[in-house]
N, C-alpha and C positions, 0 to 999 in steps of 0.2 A: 911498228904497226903492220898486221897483216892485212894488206891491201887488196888484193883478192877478195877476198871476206867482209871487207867495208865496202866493195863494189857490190855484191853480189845482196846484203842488205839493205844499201838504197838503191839498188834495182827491184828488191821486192815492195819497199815501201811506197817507188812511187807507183807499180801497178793494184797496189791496195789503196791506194791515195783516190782513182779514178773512180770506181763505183763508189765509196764514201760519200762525192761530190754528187753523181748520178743519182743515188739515193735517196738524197734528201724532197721530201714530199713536199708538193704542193700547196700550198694551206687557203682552201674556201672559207671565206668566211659567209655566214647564212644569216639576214636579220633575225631577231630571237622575239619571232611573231605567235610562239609556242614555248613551253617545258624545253631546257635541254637535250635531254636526253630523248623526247616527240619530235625531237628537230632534227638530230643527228641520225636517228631513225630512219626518219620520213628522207631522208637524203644519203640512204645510202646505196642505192640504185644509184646516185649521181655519184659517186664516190667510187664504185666499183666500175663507172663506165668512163672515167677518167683515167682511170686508174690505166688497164689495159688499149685504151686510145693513146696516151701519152708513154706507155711504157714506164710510170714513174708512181710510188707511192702516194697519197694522196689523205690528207687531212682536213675532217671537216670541222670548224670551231665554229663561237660564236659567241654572245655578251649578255651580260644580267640586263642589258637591258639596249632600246631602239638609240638613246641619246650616245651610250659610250660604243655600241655599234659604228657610230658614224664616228667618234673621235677614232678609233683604232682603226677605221679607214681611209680616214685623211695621214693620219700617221704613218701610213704605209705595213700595218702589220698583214695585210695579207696578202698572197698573188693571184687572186681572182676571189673578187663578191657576188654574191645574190643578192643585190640589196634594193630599196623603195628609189622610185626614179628620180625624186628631189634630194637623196645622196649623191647617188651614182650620176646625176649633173653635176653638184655642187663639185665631186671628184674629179670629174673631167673638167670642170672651166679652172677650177684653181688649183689642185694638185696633177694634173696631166694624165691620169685614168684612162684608159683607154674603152670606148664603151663597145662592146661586141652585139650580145644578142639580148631578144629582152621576151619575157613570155604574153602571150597575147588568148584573147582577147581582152580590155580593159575589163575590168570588173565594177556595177554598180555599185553607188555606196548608199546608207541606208540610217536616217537618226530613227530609232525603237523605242516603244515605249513599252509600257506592260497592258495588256489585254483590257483590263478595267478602265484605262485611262478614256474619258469621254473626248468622242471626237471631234469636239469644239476645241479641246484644250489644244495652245499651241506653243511654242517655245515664250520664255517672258525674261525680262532681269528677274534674278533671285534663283533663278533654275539653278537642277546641277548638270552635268553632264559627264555620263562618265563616256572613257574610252580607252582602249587597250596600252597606250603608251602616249604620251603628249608629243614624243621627238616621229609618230611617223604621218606621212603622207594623208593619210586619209583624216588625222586630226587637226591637222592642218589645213585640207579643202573643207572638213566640216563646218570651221572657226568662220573660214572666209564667207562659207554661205549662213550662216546666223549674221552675219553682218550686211549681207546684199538683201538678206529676204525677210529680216525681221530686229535690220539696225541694232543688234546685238553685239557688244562690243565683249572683247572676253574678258575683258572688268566687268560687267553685267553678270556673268552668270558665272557657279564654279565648276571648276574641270578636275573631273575625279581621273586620277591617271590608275588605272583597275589593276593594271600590270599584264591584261588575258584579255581576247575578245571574250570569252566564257566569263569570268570576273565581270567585266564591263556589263553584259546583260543581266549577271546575277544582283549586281548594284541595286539595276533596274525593279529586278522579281522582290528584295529586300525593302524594298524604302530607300535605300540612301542614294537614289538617282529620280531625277524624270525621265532621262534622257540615257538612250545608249547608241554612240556609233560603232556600226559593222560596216564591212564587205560583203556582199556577197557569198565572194571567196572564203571568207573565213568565217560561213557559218557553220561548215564542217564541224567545226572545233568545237559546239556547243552541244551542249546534251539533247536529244531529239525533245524529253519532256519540259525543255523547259524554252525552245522554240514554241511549241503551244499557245506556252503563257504569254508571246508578246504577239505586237502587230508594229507593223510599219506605220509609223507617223510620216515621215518622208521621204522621197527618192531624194538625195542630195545632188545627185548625178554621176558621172563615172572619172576612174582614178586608173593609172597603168598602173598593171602587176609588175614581179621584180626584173632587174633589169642584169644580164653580167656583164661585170666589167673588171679588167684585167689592171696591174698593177703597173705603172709608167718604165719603168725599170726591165718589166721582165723581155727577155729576148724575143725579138719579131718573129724567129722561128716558131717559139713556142706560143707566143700570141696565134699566129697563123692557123696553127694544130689544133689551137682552145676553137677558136670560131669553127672552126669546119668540125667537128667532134660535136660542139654544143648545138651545131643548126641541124646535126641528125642524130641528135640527143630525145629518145621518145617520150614522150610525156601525154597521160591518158585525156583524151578529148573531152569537151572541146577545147583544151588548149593546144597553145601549140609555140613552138618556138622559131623566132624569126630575126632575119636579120637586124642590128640597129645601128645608127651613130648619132653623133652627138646634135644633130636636125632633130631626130624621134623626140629627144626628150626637152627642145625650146619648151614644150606649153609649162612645163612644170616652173616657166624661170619665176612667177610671179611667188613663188612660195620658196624662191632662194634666201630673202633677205631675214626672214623667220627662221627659216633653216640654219644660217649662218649663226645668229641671237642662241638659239639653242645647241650648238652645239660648241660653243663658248664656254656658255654658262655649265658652273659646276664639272670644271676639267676635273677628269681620276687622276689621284696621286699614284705614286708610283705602287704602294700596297693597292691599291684598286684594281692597277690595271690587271693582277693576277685571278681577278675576277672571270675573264675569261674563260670559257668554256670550253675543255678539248677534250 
């Protein structure tokens, strides 16, 4: 054997060995509160500003939908989420998530109806109600308050899961809704003509925007570098990004035990999980 020569090949392989390991990206995952492809978009300001903060590539994914969102992050497939604050608890109190910053101001939430609707009419049993995904936050405090302000149990009425905030109001414009909840935040996403056609039936109250949080696993180095990056990370007014831990998001614990129910139900098989978006 020529020894020299088998030296001087695993001296090159292990300094090709090193960047290999250095190379491997990042992987954000973002809830899929939009289109794929509107998502991965809309987030690539935040992708290119990791990117060069961290010195490291950076991948943004995401899921066909809000419920397998949360299962692929209790799973650990990502190293840092954007995701609704009754995950990103749910992730910190039982898979050890580390919760860093979270975007602020809270955003009002809002059940819509269509224009025509007379404003005597109020929520009843037999309604429907639609809304953009049944696993997030905001359908989740809406439920609670049909039940505080009009003993509406969600046996009572049905809950049209739209797939889109846009869906969810178009339900409404169509007939096959009474009922549409939004955000605030997420009236963007609606067609200017077809805001027109509704009016707000109620303020339901307000709900926190998404929250990052870092995966249990990843190196304290690198957590340290994510927080300090993400807190002077720009993002157009009035929002704004600020510190958090796992105090910020106690209020959301009352919407853990539903959270927890739903995201049980209907685990992805393994052909599913390739559902994922990258």
């Amino acid at each position: 054997m020529h020894l020299p020569l088998v030296a001087s090949l695993a001296a090159c392989l292990l300094m090709f060995a090193v960047p290999i390991r250095a190379a491997s990206p990042l992987v954000v995952g973002v809830l899929p509160y939009q289109g794929a492809r509107a998502l991965i978009a809309e987030h690539r300001d935040l992708s290119d500003y990791l990117r060069s903060a961290l010195n490291r590539p950076v991948q943004i994914v995401t899921a066909r939908n809000a419920q397998v969102f949360g299962q692929r992050l209790l799973a650990g497939d990502y190293d840092l989420a954007l995701a609704p604050a009754h995950f990103a608890r749910l992730a910190e109190r039982e898979a050890g998530w580390q919760v860093l910053a979270e975007h602020r101001p809270d955003t009002p939430l809002y059940l819509l109806t269509a224009a025509s609707t007379p404003a005597s009419r109020q929520p009843r049993a037999g309604d429907t109600v639609a809304v953009p995904d049944r696993a997030m936050l905001l359908t989740l405090a809406a439920q609670r308050w049909l039940d505080s302000h009009f003993a509406l149990d969600p046996r009572d009425y049905h809950l049209l899961d739209a797939g889109s905030h846009s869906a969810a109001l178009q339900a409404v414009l169509d007939g096959r809704a009474d009922y549409a909840v939004s955000a605030l935040a997420a009236m963007n996403l609606v067609r200017p003509g077809n805001i027109r056609r509704i009016r707000i039936a109620h303020e339901i109250g307000k709900v926190p925007l998404l929250v990052y949080i870092a995966r249990p696993t990843l190196p304290a180095a690198t957590v340290a570098r994510l927080r300090a990056a993400l807190l002077d990370f720009p993002v157009p007014a009035p929002l704004r990004v600020v510190a958090s831990d796992q105090h910020s998001l106690a209020a959301v614990d009352v919407y853990l035990p539903a959270t927890r129910q739903l995201l049980r139900d209907s685990l992805p098989t393994k052909s599913q999980e390739l559902a994922d978006v990258r």
